[in-house]
N, C-alpha and C positions, 0 to 999 in steps of 0.2 A: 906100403903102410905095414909096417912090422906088426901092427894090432892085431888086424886082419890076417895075420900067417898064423898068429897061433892060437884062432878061434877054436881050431877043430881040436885042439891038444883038450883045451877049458871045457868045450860046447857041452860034454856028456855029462861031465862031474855038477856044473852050474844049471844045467836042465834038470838034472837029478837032484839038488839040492833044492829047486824054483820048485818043485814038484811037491818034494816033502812039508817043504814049506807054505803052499797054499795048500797040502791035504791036510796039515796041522790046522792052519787057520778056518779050514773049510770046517774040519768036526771039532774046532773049539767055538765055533761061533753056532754051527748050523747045531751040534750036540749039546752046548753050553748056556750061552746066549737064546738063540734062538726062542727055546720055549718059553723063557723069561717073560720075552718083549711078546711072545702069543699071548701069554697070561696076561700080560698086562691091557696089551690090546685086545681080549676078550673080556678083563672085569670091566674094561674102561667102555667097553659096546651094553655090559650087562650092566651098569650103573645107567646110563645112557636111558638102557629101556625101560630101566626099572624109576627115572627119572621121568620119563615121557607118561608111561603110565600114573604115576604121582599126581603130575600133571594133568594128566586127564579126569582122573578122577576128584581133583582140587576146583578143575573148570565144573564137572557134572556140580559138587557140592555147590557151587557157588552161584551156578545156574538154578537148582533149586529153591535155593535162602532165597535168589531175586524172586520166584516167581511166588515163593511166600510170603515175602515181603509184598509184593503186586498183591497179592491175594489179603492180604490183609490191609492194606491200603484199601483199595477197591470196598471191603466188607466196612471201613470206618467211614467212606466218604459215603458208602449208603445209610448207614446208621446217623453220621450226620444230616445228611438228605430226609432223613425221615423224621431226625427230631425239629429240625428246621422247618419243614409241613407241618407237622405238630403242631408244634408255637404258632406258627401264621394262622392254623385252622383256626386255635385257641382264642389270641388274638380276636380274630374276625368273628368270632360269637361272641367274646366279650364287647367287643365294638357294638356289635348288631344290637347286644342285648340291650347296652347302652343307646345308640341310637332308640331305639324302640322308646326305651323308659322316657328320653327326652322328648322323642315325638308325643308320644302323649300327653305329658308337661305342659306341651306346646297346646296340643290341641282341647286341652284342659282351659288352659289360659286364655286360648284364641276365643272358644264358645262363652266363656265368662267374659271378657272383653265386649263380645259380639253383642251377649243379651244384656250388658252395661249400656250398650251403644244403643241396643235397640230401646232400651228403657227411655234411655238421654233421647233419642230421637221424639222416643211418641211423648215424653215431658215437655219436651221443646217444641213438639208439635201442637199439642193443646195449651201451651202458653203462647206462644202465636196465633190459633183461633180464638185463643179470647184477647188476645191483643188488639187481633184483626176486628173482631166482634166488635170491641170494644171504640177502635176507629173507626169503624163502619157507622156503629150508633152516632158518634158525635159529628162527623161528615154528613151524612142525610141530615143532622139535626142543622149545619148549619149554613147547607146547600141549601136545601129543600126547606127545610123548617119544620118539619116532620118530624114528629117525636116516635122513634123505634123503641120495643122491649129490648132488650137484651136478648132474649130468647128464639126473639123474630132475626134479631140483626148472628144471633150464634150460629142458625139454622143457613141463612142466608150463606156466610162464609165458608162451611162447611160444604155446601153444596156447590161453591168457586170452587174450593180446592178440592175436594176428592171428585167431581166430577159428577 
């Protein structure tokens, strides 16, 4: 292979130029380049941090607001809770009160009622002794044939009935 005969004439000149050549690209990139892409890859870590941090601190806010929110929920459901007993107490004495006023009404009514009844009763009841009386008298008059007073025959009946 004639390639291979005249490697050795090339090898020094082509090693020597391969040489220059990647210590060119070595300090254009590692001199040039390099710091660039550090810069870049350390705003882009400090953006990062300075994002997480953001973020932390966005969470803490927001954690807060909930727990003020909680907290002032909680303070209006007591404050409703408490007008709500309120009212019900409120309410329940107005009721009672009412109740009460009506009980008496009632028991107003009921004793008026009662000594109506009891009037009606003893009226109904001495119109039936002199009823009685009065059938008494004319019964012995026409049983017996005995003439009764009144008086005898009222005494008489009263003393059937109350004993």
């Amino acid at each position: 292979m004639p390639q291979l005969a005249q490697l050795p004439e090339f090898f020094w000149s082509q090693f020597f130029w391969l040489a220059v050549v990647f210590g060119i690209l070595f300090f254009a990139i590692g001199r040039g380049m390099l710091p660039k892409i550090e810069a870049v890859v350390d705003a882009r870590d400090a953006k990062l941090t300075e994002d997480l941090a953001a973020a932390e601190r966005a969470r803490a806010q927001a954690d807060e607001a909930e727990e003020a929110y909680r907290a002032r929920l909680e303070a209006s459901r007591a404050e409703a809770l408490r007008v709500t007993q309120a009212s019900k107490e409120g309410a329940v004495r107005e009721t009672e009160g009412r109740v009460k006023e009506v009980d008496l009404e009632i028991a107003e009514k009921t004793a008026a009622a009662e000594r109506r009844i009891h009037e009606a009763s003893g009226a109904a009841m001495k119109e039936i002794e002199a009823v009685a009386a009065e059938l008494a008298q004319d019964l012995v008059a026409k049983l017996g044939g005995i003439e009764v007073t009144k008086d005898r025959a009222s005494k008489a009946v009263k003393a059937a009935m109350h004993g």
